[in-house]
N, C-alpha and C positions, 0 to 999 in steps of 0.2 A: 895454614888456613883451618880454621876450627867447623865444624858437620854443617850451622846455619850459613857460613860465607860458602863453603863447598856447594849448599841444596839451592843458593841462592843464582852462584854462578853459573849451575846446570840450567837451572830455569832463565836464564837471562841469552844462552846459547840459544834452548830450544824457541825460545817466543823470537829471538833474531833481533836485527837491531837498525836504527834509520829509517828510509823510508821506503825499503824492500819489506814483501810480505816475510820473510825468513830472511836469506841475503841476496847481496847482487847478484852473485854466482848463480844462487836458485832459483829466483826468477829469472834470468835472462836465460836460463837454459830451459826449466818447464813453464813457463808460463808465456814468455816473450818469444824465444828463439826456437822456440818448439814449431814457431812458424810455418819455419822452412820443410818438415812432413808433408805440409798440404799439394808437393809437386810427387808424392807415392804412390796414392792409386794413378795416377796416369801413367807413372811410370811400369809401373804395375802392370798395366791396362796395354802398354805396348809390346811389353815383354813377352807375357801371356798369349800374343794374336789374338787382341782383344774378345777377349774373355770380360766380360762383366760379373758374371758370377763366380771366376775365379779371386777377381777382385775382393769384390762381395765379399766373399766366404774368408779372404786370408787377413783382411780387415778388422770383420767381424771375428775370430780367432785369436790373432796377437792383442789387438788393443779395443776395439769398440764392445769386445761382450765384456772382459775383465773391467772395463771401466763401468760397464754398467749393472754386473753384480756386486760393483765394490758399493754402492749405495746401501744394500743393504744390511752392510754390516753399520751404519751409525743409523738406519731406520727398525725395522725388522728384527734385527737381533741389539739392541741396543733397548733395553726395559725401558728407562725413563723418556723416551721417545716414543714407545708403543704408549706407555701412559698417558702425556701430554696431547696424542694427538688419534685417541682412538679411533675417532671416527673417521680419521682418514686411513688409515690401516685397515679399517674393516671395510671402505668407500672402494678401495684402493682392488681390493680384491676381487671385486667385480669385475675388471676392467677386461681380463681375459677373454669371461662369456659375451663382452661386446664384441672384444678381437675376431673369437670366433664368429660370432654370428654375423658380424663384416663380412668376411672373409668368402662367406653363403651368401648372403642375400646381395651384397654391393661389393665387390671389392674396389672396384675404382675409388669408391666415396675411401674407404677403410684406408686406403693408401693417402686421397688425398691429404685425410685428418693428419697421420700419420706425417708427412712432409711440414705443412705448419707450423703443427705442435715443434717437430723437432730444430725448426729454423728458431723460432721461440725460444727454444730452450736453451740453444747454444748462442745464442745472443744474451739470453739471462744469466747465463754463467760471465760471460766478460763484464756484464752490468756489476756482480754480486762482486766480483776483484775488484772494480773500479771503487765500488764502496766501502771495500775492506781498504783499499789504500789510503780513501778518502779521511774514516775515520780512525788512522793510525795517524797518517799525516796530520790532518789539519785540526782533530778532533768534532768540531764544529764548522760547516762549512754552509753558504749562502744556499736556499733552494732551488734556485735560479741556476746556480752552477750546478749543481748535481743535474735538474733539469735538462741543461744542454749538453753535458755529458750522455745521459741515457739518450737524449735523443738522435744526436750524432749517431750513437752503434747500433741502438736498436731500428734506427734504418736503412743504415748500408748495405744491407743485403739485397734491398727491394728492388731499387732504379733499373738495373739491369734483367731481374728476376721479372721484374712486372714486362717489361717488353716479351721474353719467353714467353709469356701464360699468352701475354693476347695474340700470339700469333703460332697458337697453338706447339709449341717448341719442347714442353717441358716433360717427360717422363719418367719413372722409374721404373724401369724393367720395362715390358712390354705394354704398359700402364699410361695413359693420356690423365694426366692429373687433371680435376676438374677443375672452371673456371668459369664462372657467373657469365652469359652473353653477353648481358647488359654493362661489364665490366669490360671488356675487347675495342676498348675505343683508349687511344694515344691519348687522351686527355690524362687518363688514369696512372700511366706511364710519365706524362707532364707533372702532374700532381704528387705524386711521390718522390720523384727527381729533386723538384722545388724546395719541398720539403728537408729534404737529405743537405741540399746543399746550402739552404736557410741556415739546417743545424750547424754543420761545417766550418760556415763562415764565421755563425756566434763563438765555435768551439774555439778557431782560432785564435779570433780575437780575443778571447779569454784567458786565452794561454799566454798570448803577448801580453797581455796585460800583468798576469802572473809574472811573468819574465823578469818585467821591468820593476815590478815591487818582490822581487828576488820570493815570491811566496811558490812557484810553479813546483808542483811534485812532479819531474821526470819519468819516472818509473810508470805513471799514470799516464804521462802523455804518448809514451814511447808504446804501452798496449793499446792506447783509442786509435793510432796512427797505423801499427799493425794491422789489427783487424781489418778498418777502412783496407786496407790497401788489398787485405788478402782477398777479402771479400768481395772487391772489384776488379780482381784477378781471377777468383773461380768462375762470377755469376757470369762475364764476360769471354768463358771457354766456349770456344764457337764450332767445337767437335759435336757428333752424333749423338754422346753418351753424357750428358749435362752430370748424372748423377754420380759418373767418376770425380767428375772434377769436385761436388761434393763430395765424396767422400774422403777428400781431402781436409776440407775443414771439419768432418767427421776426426779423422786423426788428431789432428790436431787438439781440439775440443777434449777428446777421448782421454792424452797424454795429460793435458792440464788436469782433468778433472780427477785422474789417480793419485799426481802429486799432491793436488788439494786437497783429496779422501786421506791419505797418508799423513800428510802432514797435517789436519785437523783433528785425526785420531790419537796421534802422538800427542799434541798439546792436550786432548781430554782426559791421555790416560794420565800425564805429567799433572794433571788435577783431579786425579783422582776423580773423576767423572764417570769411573766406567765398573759396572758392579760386578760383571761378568769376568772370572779369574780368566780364562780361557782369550778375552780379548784385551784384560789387563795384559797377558805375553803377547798375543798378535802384534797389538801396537807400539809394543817399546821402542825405542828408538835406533837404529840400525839394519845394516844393509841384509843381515841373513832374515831378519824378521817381515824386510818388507817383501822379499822374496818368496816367503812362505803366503805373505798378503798376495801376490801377484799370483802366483802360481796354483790357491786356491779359487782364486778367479778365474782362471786358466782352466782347471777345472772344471768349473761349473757352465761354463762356452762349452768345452768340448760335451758334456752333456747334453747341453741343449742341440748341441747337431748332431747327437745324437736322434735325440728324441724328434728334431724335422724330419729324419729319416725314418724311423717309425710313424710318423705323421702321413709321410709319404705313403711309404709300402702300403697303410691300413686303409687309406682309405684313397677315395676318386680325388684329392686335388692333387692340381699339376705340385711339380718342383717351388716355383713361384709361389706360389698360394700356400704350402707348406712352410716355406721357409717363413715367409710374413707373420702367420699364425702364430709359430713358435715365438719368434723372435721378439713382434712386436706385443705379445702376452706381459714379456718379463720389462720390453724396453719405454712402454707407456706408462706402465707403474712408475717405475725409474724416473719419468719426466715430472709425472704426478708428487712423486715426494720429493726430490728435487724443487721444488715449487718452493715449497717449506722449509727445507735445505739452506737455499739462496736466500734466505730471509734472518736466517740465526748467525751476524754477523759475531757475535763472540765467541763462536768455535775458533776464527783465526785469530779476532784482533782483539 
């Protein structure tokens, strides 16, 4: 095999092949079958003699903080990114002196934001796979279909979720998340149900239809079906502690989004997309490299709890309030560029 069939066959491993985002193996294990995480913080949470904050903290540690400073290596340190999109970088950096100032003046409102946004956001990442499969598979596909795709996922989390708020159910920490009066009426609960299972039914039927003109991508239906499911398995945890069982689809979300940071870096360095020597080696392809990825992340968590804990000591807020401050500083930017992220479908496909 002569250097262009060798450069060529490299590059034909790394992009993957069919209609797996890489292959079957790696999606059904990070993206699909990563699922099954979402029963850890509970387990966690029993182990522990419920502890929520040990939950919390071991969570946040192994996988939710490393997944959320892995962002910043394809935003932040990635030049042609800070170039393209300055004023969100510069937008971006504000976000902290709101954090804090939440934190002071309202922290109920501060957490509320905080929950939305992040239900948002982990619904936008399964949107942003959906449409990386969408356009590997079928290249071109109906808006209609796409349409009832997002709308199936992006509201399965609600139907059950909406009943908690109005009946005042929902917290995180010691926290009564806010919810509109005027909004505390079962109509509203009806009305989102409708909707979810409007989408549901179209989604089905779509799929059948697919079926039968043998055009169905699999792999797409087997994560809209997950999600649904899982998501009607956390919202529907009927313990004390709603936010454990979220934090399970935190896991969950968290695993995926490393493998996709990883495996989207890899393909940019494999195109020479990346100007920086230092993350030309980060990203190479292999398992000591991604390690070093992981573990920088690892990193920079164990810092940041650090630095709660100097938050703590220096000044009058409780634990709680400390830890939010820190946390949700570095984790709303994170959702923030994400936003823009989930929109640059050619890092994968």
């Amino acid at each position: 095999m002569n250097a262009p069939e060798a450069a060529l066959g490299r590059k034909e491993t790394i992009w993957g092949q069919g209609p797996w985002l890489r292959s079957k193996r790696w999606d059904l294990l990070y993206i699909t079958g990563s699922g099954i995480l979402v029963v850890v913080p509970l387990l966690l949470y029993e182990i522990a003699g419920n502890s929520a904050t040990f939950v919390n903290l071991f969570i946040a540690g192994v996988i939710g903080g490393p997944h959320m400073y892995a962002t910043f290596f394809r935003t932040l340190l990635d030049a042609p990114f800070r170039q393209r999109h300055r004023l969100l970088v510069f937008g971006s950096l504000g976000i902290p002196v709101l954090v804090v100032a939440g934190a002071i003046w309202h922290f109920q409102l501060l957490i509320t934001v905080f929950f939305f946004w992040a239900s948002i956001h982990v619904l936008h990442q399964i949107a942003y796979i959906l449409e990386c499969y969408n356009r590997k598979h079928y290249g071109a596909l109906q808006p209609w279909s796409r349409l009832i795709d997002y709308a199936v996922v992006l509201s399965c989390l609600y139907p059950f979720a909406s009943y908690r708020f109005i009946h005042d159910g929902f917290y995180i920490g010691n926290t009564l998340l806010l919810y509109p009066e005027m909004f505390k009426t079962p109509m509203v609960c009806y009305v989102i149900s409708g909707f979810f299972a409007l989408a549901f039914l179209l989604f089905i039927g779509k799929t059948l239809a697919e079926i039968y003109q043998g055009t169905a991508h699999y792999p797409k239906v087997l994560l809209v079906l997950t999600t649904i499911g899982l998501a009607f398995l956390i919202t529907s945890y009927s313990g004390p502690k709603l936010e454990i069982a979220f934090q399970g689809f935190n896991t969950w979300h968290s695993l995926q989004y490393l493998a996709l940071t990883w495996y989207s870096n890899t393909l940019r360095q494999q195109r020479g997309a990346m100007d920086s020597p230092f993350m030309q080696w980060l990203c190479s392809p292999g398992a000591s490299r991604f390690g070093c990825f992981y573990g920088i992340n690892v990193a920079f968590t164990l810092g940041a709890l650090l630095l709660i804990g100097v938050v703590f000591g220096l000044s009058d807020l409780t634990f709680e309030h400390s830890y939010y401050v820190v946390v949700l500083s570095f984790l709303l930017v994170h959702y923030c560029h994400d936003h823009v992220l989930f929109s640059q479908f050619e890092d994968l496909v």
